[in-house]
Structure formats: structure tokens, C-alpha cells
BADO-427266 format. One line per 8 residues: number of its first residue (from 1); for each residue x, y, z of C-alpha. Coordinates in nm, 3 decimals, decimal comma, padded with zeros to 5 digits. Layout:
BEGIN
NUM	X Y Z; ...
This chain:
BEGIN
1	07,577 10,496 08,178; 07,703 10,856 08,259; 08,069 10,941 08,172; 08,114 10,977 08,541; 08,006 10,634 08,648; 08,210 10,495 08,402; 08,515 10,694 08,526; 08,417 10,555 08,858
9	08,352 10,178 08,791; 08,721 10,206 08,581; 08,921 10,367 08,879; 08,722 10,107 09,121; 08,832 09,808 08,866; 09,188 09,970 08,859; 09,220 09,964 09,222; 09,087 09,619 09,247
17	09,352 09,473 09,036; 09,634 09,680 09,229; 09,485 09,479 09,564; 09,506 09,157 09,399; 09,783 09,172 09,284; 09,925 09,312 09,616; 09,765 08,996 09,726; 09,924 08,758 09,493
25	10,267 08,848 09,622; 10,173 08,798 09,999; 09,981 08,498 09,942; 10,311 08,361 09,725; 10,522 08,470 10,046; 10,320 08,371 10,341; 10,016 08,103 10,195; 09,663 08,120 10,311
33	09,664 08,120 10,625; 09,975 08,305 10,688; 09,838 08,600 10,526; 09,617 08,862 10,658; 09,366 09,135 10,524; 09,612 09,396 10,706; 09,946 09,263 10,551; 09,753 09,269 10,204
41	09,675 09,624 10,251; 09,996 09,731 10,353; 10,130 09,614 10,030; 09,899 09,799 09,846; 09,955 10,093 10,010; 09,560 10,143 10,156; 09,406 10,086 10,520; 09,248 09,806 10,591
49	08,942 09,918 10,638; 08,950 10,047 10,295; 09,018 09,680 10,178; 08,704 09,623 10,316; 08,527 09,811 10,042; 08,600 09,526 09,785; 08,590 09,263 09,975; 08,495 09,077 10,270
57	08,712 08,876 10,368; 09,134 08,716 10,323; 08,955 08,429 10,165; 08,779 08,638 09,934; 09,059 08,811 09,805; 09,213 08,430 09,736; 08,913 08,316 09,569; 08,895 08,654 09,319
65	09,287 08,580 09,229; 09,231 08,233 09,146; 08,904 08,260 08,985; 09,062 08,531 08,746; 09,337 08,295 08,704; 09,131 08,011 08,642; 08,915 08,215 08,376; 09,270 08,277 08,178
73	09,305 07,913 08,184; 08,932 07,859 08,041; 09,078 08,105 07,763; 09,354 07,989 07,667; 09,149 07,645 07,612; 08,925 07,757 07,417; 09,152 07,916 07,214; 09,300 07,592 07,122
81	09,162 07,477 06,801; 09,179 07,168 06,589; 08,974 07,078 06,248; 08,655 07,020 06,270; 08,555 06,651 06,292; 08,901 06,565 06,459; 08,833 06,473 06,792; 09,195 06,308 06,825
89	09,357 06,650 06,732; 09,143 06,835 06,940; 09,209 06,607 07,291; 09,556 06,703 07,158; 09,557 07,102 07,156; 09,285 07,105 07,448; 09,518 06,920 07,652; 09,840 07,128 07,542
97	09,652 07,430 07,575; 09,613 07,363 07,972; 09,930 07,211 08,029; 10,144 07,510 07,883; 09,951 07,786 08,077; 10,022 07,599 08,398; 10,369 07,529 08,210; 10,425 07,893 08,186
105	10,246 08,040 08,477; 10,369 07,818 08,750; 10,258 08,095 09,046; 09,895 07,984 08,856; 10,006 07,627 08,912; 10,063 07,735 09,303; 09,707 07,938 09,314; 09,515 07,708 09,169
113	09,622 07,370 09,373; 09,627 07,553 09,705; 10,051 07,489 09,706; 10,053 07,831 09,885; 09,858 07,680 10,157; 10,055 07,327 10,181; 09,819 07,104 09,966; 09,520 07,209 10,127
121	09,214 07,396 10,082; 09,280 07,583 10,448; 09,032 07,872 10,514; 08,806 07,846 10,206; 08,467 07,787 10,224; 08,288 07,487 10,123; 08,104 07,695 09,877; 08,377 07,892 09,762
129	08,585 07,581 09,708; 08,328 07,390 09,509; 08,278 07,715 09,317; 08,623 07,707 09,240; 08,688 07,372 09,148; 08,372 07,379 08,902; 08,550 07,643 08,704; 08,869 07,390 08,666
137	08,637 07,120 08,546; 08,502 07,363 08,281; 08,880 07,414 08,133; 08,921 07,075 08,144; 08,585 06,944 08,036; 08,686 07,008 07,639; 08,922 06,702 07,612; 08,660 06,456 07,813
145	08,429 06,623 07,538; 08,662 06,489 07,288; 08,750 06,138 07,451; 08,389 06,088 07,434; 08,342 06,246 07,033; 08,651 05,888 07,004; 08,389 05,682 07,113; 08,435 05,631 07,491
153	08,115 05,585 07,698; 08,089 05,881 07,949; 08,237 05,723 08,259; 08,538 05,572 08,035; 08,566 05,932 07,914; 08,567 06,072 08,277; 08,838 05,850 08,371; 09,110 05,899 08,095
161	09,066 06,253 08,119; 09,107 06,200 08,520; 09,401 06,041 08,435; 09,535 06,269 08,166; 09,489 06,556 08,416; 09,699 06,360 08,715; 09,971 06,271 08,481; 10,024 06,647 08,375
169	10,037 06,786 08,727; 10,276 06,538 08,816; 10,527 06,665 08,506; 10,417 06,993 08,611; 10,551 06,962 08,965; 10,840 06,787 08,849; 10,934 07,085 08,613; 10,837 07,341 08,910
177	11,041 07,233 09,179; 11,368 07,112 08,942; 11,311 06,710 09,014; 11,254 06,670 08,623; 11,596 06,734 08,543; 11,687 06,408 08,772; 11,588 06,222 08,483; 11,721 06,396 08,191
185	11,371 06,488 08,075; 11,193 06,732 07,961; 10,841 06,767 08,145; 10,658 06,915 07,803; 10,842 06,620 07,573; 10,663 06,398 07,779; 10,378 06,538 07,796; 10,353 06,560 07,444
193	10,420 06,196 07,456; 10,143 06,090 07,676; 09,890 06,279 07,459; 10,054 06,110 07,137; 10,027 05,765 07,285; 09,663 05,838 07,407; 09,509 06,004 07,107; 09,694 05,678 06,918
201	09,502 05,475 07,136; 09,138 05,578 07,035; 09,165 05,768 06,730; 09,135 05,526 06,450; 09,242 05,807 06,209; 09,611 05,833 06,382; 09,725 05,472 06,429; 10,101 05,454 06,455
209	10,133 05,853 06,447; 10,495 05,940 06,428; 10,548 06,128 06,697; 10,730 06,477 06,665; 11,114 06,512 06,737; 11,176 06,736 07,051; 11,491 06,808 07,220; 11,435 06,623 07,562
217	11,680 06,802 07,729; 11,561 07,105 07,701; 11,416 07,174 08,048
């Protein structure tokens, strides 16, 4: 590739971050379908029209942010690493590894469960939504991986990691919106508790694990 095309593809890249994240900030203020491809380009600074250049569509724009979002979260999973032939610690750091970017990144949290929108999937295509949601099951299809490497059959797999997923979000939301601290808790101490008890469970290598000390207040 010629030095000039690469200048070119870099200053196109450059200016499709500054659009998105332009985007992220009106999306965070106004949701979905408050939003519009005008508003986004104001706060970028560019036309409209020249919006149009990158993409097609309000909906498109959403669907790049969280599918860059949702590709951070596939990192940070597979980041995660536990000993080889130790499915129980891996189901551990897989499932730490996803709870503690959504943890940390709760405007990800928002993006990636439509919260912007009011718990709904307004304005997104079929395709665009099942495209989406594929990429979630990919970050989370490590610790079924490892349920199954325990000894679960596939389906028994599919539903403790269902489960395991439903019982983070609902610390997660907790933590987000302040309600944890109604209970004296700490949303990642229980998390950490869950795993603990569900690793314990099905690992025959950790029965009766001591679980780690953790402040639970510290939320």
C-alpha cells in the first residue's frame, strides 16, 4: 500500500473514532431513538451529509459503538487465563474477566443492554441485533466452555452459564444505579461469591474452597 493511502485510511480511521465517540455522548444523553444523525454531527463538529460518508444510518453508528465495545469485552476475556487443565479456575477468571469490564465500564454496561434506549432494542435491525448479540455470546461462551470441560452435558452447561450471566447483570445494575449499597454489599464480593460457590459445586478439585476475605463494604 502507498504511503499516501495509508495516510488516508489513518486520517479516515481517526475521524471515525472522533464520530463515535461524538456519538457515544449523545446516545448516553438522549438514547436511541432520541438521537439523530444531525445532532451526532453537530457534536463532532462535521455536516451531516459528511456523516454520511461513514455510515448509513443513526443505527449504524449505534451498532459500530457497541460492536467495538463488545470486541473490548471479547479481549479482556480472553485475556483471562487460568492453568491449563483447570476448568474450575478458568469458569472463575472467564467469568471475572466479564464482570469487571462491565464493572468498570458501566456506559459499556448501558451500550451493550440497550439501557440508553429503555430496555429495548428500538430502531435496530433484526440483523444488526442478532449480529450483535452473537458477539456477546462469543465473550461469554468461554465459561459454558469450561462448565462443560466440569463435566456438564451441553444443555446443563448452557443453563448455568445462563444463569451465571443473569445473576451478574443483576449485581451489575445494583452497583450502577446505587441500590447495592441498600444492603451493605458489595456487588463484586458477591460476585466473587457466586463464582466460588459454583465452581465448588462441579469442580471436584475445589471442594470446600475457602473463599477469599474481601471488604464487603467497599462499594
Amino acid at each position: 500500500m502507498e504511503l499516501r493511502q495509508q495516510r488516508q485510511l489513518a486520517m479516515s480511521d481517526t475521524r471515525r473514532a472522533h464520530v463515535l465517540d461524538a456519538a457515544r455522548r449523545v446516545f448516553a444523553d438522549k438514547g436511541v431513538e432520541g438521537a439523530s444523525i444531525r445532532e451526532i454531527a453537530r457534536e463532532a463538529g462535521y455536516t451531516a451529509g459528511a456523516l454520511y460518508s461513514y455510515f448509513d444510518s443513526k443505527e449504524a453508528i449505534y451498532g459500530a459503538l457497541l460492536a467495538e465495545s463488545l470486541d473490548r469485552l471479547l479481549a479482556e476475556v480472553q485475556a483471562a487465563r487460568a492453568p491449563k487443565g483447570q476448568p474450575g479456575q478458568a469458569l472463575a477468571a472467564k467469568a471475572q474477566a466479564w464482570f469487571g469490564f462491565y464493572a468498570s465500564h458501566p456506559r459499556d454496561l448501558d451500550l451493550g443492554f440497550y439501557l440508553v434506549n429503555g430496555l429495548a432494542p428500538h430502531g435496530l435491525t433484526h440483523e444488526l441485533d442478532r449480529a450483535l448479540n452473537e458477539r456477546l455470546l462469543e465473550a461469554l461462551r468461554p465459561c459454558e466452555q469450561a462448565l462443560e470441560d466440569l463435566g456438564l452435558p451441553p444443555d446443563a452447561a448452557a443453563r448455568e452459564n445462563a444463569a451465571l450471566f443473569a445473576h451478574g447483570m443483576g449485581l451489575l445494575l445494583l452497583k450502577h444505579t446505587g441500590r447495592i449499597r441498600l444492603f451493605g454489599q458489595a456487588a463484586e464480593a458477591l460476585f466473587a461469591q457466586y463464582v466460588d460457590r459454583l465452581v465448588e459445586r462441579f469442580d471436584p478439585a475445589a471442594p470446600g474452597r475457602t473463599l477469599p476475605q474481601r471488604d464487603l463494604f467497599a462499594d
